[in-house]
C-alpha positions, 0 to 999 in steps of 0.5 A: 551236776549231771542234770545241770550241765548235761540234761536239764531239759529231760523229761521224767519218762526220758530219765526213766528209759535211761534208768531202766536200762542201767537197771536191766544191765546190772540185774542182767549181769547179776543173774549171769553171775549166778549162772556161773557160780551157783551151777559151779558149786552144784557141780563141784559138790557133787565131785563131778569136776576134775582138777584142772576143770576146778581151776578152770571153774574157779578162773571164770567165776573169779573173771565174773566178780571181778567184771562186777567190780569193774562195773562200778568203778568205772561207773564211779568215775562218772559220778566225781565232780571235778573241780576247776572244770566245765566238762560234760560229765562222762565215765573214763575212757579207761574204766570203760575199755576195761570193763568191756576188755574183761568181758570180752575176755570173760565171753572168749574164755567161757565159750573156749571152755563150753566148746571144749567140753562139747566138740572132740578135738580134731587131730590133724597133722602138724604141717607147717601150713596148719601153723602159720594158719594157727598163727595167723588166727591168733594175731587176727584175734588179738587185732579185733580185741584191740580194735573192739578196745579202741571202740569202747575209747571212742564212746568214753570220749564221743569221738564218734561226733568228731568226723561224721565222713569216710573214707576221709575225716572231712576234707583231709586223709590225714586230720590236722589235729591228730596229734593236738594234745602233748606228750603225744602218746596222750593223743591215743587216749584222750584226743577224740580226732585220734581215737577215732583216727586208730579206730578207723584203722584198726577196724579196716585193718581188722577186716582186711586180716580176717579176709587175708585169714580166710583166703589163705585157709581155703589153701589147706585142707581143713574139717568141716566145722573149721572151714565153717568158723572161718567163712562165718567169721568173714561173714561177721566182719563183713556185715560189722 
C-alpha cells in the first residue's frame, strides 16, 4: 500500500538506504538496552547498589523496555490501512511524540543520575535568588520538552511543508487556516498550519526563556561548573 500510494518509483538501492536506517536505529536501541540491563544485573549481584540506587536502576531499566514498546507500536500505526481513506500512509503524530517524549525523559533521568554519582554536590545557601534561578530553570526546561514534543507533531504531519518563510507564514503573521479543523482543540494536534504555527512559538519562546535564564544568573554568584551549564545551554539554543 505504501509502495502504491507513496513511493512507486523507489528504486531498489533507495529502499535499501531507507532499510538500513530503520534497521541500524532498532539494532542501536537493542544494544543501549543492553547497556543498561546486563551492567545493572553485574552491579546488583555483586551487592554493589544501595537501596534507593536499586529503585533508581529498576526506573531506568523499566523506561528502556518500555521505550522499546513504544517503538513498535507506534511503528504499528504506520502500518494500518485505513479503510474509506487515500491518505499518505504515515505513523501517528501521537505515537511519535511519545516515543520521542520517553526517550527524552529517559536520556534526562540517565544523565541526572550519572552526573550525581560523578559530581558532589554543591552546597550553597539558600537565597532567595538561588530559588527563583532554581525555579526559572525548571520552567525553561519543561518549556524545551514541550517544544521538542511539538517538533516530533511537526514531522508526524509534514507540516514542515506547509509555510517554507519566516518570520511570517506566507504573507500573514497570523495564518488564515489556524483553526480550519472543529472542535478547535483538534487543530493543535491534527492541523499541520497550527502545528507548525505552535512550534514556532514554542521555539522562539523557548530561546527567549534560556536568554532571560542566562542574564539573570549572571546576577548571583554561582560555581564554576553552573555558570558553565548555563552559558552552554545559551550556546546550544542559539546554535538550535
Amino acid at each position: 500500500t505504501v509502495f502504491n500510494s507513496l513511493n512507486h518509483d523507489m528504486t531498489l538501492t533507495e529502499f535499501k538506504f531507507i532499510w538500513y536506517m530503520e534497521y541500524s536505529h532498532r539494532m542501536w536501541g537493542r544494544v543501549v538496552g543492553l547497556a543498561y540491563i546486563l551492567p545493572a544485573a553485574y552491579f546488583w549481584q555483586k551487592g554493589w547498589l544501595s537501596r534507593p540506587m536499586k529503585g533508581c536502576v529498576l526506573a531506568l531499566c523499566g523506561l528502556v523496555c518500555f521505550q522499546g514498546l513504544l517503538g513498535w507500536y507506534m511503528v504499528k500505526s504506520g502500518l494500518e490501512e485505513k479503510p474509506d481513506s487515500y491518505d499518505i500512509p504515515r505513523v501517528s503524530q501521537y505515537r511519535l511524540a511519545a516515543h520521542l517524549g520517553s526517550a527524552l525523559v529517559l536520556y534526562s533521568a540517565s544523565l541526572w543520575t550519572g552526573l550525581s554519582l560523578l559530581l558532589p554536590r554543591h552546597k550553597l545557601p539558600e537565597t532567595h535568588q538561588l530559588l527563583r534561578l532554581r525555579q526559572f530553570a525548571h520552567g525553561t526546561t519543561a518549556l524545551i520538552f514541550l517544544t521538542a514534543l511539538s517538533g516530533a507533531f511537526v514531522a508526524g504531519l509534514d507540516a514542515g511543508l506547509v509555510y517554507n518563510s519566516f518570520p511570517k507564514m506566507g504573507e500573514r503573521w497570523i495564518p488564515d487556516d489556524l483553526f480550519a479543523f472543529s472542535p478547535v482543540l483538534r487543530n493543535i494536534f491534527e492541523n499541520p498550519t497550527t502545528v507548525q504555527f505552535d512550534h514556532r512559538i514554542l521555539g522562539i519562546a523557548s530561546v527567549t526563556a534560556v536568554t532571560a535564564l542566562y542574564l539573570f544568573s549572571r546576577k548571583i554568584p554561582l560555581p564554576r561548573r553552573t555558570r558553565m551549564a548555563v552559558t552552554s545551554l545559551l550556546a546550544v539554543a542559539c546554535m538550535q
